[in-house]
C-alpha positions in Angstrom: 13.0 67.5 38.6 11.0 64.7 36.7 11.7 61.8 34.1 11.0 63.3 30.9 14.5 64.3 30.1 15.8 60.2 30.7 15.3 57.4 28.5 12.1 55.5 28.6 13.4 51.9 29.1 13.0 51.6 33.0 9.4 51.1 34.5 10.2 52.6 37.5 8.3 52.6 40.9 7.0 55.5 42.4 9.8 56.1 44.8 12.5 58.4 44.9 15.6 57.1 47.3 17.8 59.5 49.2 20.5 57.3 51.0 21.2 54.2 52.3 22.8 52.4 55.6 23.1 48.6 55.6 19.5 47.4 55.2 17.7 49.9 55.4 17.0 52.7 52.3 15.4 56.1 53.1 13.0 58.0 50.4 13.4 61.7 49.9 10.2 61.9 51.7 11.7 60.2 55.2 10.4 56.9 54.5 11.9 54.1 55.6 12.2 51.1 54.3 13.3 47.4 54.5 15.5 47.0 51.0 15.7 43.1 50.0 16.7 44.5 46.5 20.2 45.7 47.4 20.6 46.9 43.6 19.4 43.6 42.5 21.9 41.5 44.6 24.9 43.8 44.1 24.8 46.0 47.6 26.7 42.7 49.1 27.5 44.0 52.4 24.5 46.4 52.2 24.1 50.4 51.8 27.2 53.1 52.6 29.4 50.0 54.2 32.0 51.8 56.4 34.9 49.6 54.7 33.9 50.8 51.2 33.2 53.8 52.3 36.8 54.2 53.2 38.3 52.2 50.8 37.0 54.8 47.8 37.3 58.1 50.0 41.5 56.9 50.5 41.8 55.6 46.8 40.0 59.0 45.5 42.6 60.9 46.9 45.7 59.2 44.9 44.6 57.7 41.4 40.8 57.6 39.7 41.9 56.7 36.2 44.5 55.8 34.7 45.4 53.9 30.8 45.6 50.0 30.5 49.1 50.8 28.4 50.2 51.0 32.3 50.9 48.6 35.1 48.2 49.2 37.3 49.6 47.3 41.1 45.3 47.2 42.0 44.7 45.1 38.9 47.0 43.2 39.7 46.3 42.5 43.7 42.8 41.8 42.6 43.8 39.4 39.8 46.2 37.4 42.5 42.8 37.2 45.0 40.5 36.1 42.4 42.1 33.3 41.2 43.8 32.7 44.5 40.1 32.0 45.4 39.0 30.5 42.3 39.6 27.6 39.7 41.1 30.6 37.4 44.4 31.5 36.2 43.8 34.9 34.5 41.2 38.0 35.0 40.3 40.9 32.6 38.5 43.5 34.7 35.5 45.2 32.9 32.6 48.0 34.4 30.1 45.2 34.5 28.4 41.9 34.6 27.3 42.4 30.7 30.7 43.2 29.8 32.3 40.5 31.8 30.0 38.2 29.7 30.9 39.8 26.4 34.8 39.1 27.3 33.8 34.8 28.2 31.7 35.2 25.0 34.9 36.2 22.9 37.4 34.3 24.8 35.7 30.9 24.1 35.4 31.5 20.6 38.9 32.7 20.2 39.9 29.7 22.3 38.8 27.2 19.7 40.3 29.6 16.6 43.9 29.3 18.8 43.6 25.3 18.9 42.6 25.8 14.9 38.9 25.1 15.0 37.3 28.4 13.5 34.5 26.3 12.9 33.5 26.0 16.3 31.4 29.3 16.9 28.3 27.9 18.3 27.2 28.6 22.4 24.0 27.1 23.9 22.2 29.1 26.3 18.7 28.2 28.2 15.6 29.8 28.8 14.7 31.8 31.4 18.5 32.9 31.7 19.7 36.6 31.7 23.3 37.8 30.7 23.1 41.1 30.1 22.3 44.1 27.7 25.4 44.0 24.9 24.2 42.3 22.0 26.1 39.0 22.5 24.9 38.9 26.2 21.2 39.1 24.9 21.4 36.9 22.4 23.1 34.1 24.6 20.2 34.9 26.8 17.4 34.6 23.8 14.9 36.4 25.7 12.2 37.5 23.1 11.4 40.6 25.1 15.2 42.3 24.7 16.2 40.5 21.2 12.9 42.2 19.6 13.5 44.8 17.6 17.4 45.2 17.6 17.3 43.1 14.3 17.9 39.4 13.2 19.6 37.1 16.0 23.0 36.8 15.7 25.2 33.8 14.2 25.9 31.0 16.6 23.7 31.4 19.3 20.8 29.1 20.2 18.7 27.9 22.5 18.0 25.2 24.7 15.7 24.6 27.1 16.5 24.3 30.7 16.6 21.0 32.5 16.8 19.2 29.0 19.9 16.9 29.5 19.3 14.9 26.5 19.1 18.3 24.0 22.3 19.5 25.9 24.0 16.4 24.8 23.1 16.5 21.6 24.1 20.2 21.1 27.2 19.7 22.8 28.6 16.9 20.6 27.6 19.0 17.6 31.0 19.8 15.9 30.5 22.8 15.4 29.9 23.6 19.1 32.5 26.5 21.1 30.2 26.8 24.5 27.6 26.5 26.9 26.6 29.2 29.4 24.7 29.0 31.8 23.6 30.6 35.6 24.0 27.7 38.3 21.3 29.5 40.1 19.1 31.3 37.8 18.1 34.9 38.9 15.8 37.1 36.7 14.6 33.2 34.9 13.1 32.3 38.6 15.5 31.4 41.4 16.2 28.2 39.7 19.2 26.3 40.4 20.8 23.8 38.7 20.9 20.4 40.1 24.6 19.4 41.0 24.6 16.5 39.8 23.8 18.0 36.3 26.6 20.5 36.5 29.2 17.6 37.1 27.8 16.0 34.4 28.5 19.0 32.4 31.4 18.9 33.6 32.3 15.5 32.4 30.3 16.0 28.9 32.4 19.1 28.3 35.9 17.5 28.8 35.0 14.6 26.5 33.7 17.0 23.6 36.6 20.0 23.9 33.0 22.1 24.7 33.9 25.5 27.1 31.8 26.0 29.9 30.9 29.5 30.9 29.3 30.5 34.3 27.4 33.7 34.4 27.3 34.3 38.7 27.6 37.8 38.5 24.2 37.7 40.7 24.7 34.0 42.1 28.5 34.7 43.0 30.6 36.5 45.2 29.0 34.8 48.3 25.7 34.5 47.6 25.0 31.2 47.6 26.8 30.8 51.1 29.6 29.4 49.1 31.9 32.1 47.0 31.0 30.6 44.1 27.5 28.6 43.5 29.5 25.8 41.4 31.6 25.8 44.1 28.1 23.2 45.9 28.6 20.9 42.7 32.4 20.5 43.6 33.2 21.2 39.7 34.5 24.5 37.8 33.9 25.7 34.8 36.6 27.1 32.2 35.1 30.7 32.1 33.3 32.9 34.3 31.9 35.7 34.3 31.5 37.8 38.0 30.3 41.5 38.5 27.4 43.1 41.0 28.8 42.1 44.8 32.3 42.3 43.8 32.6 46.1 43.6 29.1 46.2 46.6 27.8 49.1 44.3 30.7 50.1 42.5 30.7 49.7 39.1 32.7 46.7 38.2 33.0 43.0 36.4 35.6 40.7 35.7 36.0 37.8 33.1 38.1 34.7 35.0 39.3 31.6 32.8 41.9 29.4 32.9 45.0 29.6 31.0 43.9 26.9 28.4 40.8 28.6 28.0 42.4 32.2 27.5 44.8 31.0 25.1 43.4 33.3 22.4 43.0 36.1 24.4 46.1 37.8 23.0 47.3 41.8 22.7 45.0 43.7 21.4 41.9 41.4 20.8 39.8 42.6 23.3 40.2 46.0 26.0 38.1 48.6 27.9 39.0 52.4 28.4 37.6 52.3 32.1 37.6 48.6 33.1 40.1 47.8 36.1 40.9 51.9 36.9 42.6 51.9 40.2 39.3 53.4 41.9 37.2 50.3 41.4 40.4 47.9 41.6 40.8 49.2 45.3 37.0 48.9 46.2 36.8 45.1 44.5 39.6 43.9 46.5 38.0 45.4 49.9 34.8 44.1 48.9 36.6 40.5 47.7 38.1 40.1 51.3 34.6 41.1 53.0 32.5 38.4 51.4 35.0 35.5 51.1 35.1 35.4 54.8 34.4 32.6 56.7 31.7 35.0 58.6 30.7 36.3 56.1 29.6 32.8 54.4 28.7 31.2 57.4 26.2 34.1 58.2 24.9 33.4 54.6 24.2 29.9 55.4 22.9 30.8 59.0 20.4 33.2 57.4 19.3 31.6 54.8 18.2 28.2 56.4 16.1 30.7 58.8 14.4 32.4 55.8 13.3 29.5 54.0 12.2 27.9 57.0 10.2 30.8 57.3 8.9 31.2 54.0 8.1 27.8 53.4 5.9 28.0 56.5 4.5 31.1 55.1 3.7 29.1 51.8 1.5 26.7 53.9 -0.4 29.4 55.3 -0.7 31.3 52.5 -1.3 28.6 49.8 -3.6 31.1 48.2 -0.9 33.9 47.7 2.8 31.7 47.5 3.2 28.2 45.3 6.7 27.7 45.9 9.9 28.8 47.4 13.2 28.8 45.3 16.5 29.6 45.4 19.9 29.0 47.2 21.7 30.9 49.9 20.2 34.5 50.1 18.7 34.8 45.9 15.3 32.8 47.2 12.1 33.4 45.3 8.8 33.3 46.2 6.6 31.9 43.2 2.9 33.8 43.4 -0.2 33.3 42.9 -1.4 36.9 42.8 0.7 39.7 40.0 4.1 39.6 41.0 4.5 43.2 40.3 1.3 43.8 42.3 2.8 41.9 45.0 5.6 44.1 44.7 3.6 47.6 44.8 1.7 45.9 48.4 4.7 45.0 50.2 6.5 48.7 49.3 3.6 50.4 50.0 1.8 48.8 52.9 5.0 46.9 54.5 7.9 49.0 53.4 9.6 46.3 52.4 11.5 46.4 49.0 12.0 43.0 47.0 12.5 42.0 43.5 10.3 40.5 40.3 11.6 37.4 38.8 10.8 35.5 35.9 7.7 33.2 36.2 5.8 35.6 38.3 8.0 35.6 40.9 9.8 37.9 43.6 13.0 37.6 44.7 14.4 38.4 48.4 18.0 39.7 48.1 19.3 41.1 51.3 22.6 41.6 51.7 25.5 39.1 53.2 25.8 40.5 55.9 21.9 40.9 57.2 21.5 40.2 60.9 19.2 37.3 62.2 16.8 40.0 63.8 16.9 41.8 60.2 15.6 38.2 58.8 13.1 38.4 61.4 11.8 41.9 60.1 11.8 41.3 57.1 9.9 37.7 57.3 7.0 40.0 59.7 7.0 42.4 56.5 7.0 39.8 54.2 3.8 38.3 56.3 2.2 41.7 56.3 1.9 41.5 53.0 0.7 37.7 52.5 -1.9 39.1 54.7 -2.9 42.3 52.4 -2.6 40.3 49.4 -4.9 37.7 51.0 -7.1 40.6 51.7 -7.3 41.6 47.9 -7.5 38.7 46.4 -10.7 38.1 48.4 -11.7 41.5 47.1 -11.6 40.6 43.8 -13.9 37.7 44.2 
């Protein structure tokens, strides 16, 4: 087998995985490793959980697919625990975080066309955010590296630059303004998180103007933060959401949550998917859901977490030479470098078998799952030493 047959678009690293349990990931080769990747934050309760497991290997047996022209009773469990758990009213299942970002996209403008304001196409979105591959997710997103080349930007997105409260005001009272959308805690941009004091001002700013504000936490939610929701710390909502990764722990699967005000224009037969919300991945979501919303679940989060930072931060003193900063909330932290992230990445897979994450401003991001054990923490700050230590070691090297 090789590569040559796939598409060209992932820079993959030079290891081929075989299978999975919890934590830990095993190559084809027997290796095993320490994965703080988890998919990129969407292995929530970690490899092959025995829940999930069960959960798809029961559901396969009755009902994979079936048409949205029928009543589908998983849709419509899942739908009841999402906004039984949320600020939301209403859910549209989709395959994934992108598409559950397309579907806010859409509903916000088609909000303000319901309330007779066609006018009001515009939606702000900051730098160093990530929504996805669709074309509206990348140009809410703006990212020069995935807007190049697919032609010019699209009409009523812009951008703003994050942490700039007085260009966010002035965008938001511009007439023609539909949205904002944001990440409360940033993941591919850096680990950065939102103050919560600016999100409640948001908040505030966005009732006064008539302004929508969509959430992106398809990495940031479904527990993560050691909240179920990140916005949930600033003690405000937001109208739309947009939620995918955790929520299906692997399992392909998004979901676009509003309010009913803020669905209004989401009528029959404006928007659909063929696969989104099949039974299959309705029945894995809602075993998932009721794993990570649990008060263990969260409060392990929190446990964790304070323990890792603590950690790392300590780590950061002794290694001022390698790490500048620690970021993050919950269990998305990021280590700012000094060395090449990427390089940084290759020494801790290769010479600590640990697996983490690149991030935006050189930066690596630890994303264990939920549901990672305080002697797991422990391993994986030792590997996470071991390879301070070897980058230490090279960049001495290098003179």
């Amino acid at each position: 087998m090789s590569t040559e047959h796939l598409m060209a678009v992932y820079n993959r690293a030079p290891l081929q995985v075989e299978r999975g349990q919890g934590v830990r990931l095993w190559s084809t080769e027997g290796v095993e490793y320490l994965d703080c990747v988890q998919g990129i934050s969407t292995n929530g309760l970690g490899h092959a959980h025995p829940k999930l497991v069960q959960t798809v290997k029961d559901q396969a047996e009755k009902l994979w697919h079936v048409s949205n022209i029928f009543r589908i009773p998983g849709q419509e469990a899942l739908a009841d625990a999402l906004t039984a758990r949320s600020f939301a009213d209403v859910v549209f299942f989709t395959n994934s975080g992108t598409e559950a970002v397309e579907c806010a996209l859409k509903t916000a403008r088609k909000y303000h066309v319901a309330n007779g304001q066609p006018e009001r196409i515009d939606i702000y979105g900051f730098d160093g955010s990530f929504h996805g591959r669709t074309y509206g997710a990348i140009n809410a997103a703006a990212n020069p590296s995935y807007t190049e080349g697919f032609g010019p930007p699209m009409q009523g997105f812009h951008q703003l630059k994050w942490g700039d409260k007085a260009a966010l005001e002035a965008a938001m009272r511009q007439p023609t303004t539909a949205a904002i959308i944001l990440e409360p805690v940033q993941g591919e941009g850096g680990c950065r998180a939102t103050p919560d004091e600016d999100l409640r001002w948001m908040r505030q700013l966005a009732d006064e103007t008539g302004v929508l504000i969509i959430f992106d936490e398809v990495q940031c939610g479904m527990g993560r933060s050691g909240k179920l929701w990140a916005h949930e710390w600033a003690g405000m909502t937001p109208d739309i959401m947009a939620v995918a990764k955790a929520l299906g722990g692997g399992f392909p699967i998004g979901a676009c949550l509003a309010t009913t005000e803020a669905a209004k224009g989401m009528t029959v037969g404006v928007h659909g998917s063929t696969f989104g919300g099949n039974p299959l991945a309705m029945a894995v979501g809602l075993a998932a859901l009721e794993e990570l919303s649990s008060p263990a679940t969260l409060d392990n989060v929190r446990e964790v977490s304070g323990y890792l930072v603590q950690q790392l931060e300590g780590l950061k003193d002794r290694f001022p030479d390698v790490i500048v900063e620690v970021r993050g909330k919950g269990l998305l932290l990021g280590a700012k470098l000094v060395p090449n992230n990427r390089e940084f990445m290759g020494w801790a897979r290769d010479h600590a078998q640990l697996l983490v994450a690149g991030g935006g401003d050189n930066l690596v991001r630890i994303l264990p799952p939920l549901n990672l054990t305080m002697p797991e923490a422990q391993e994986a700050i030792r590997r996470f030493e071991q390879t301070c230590e070897y980058a230490r070691e090279q960049i001495k090297a290098a003179g």
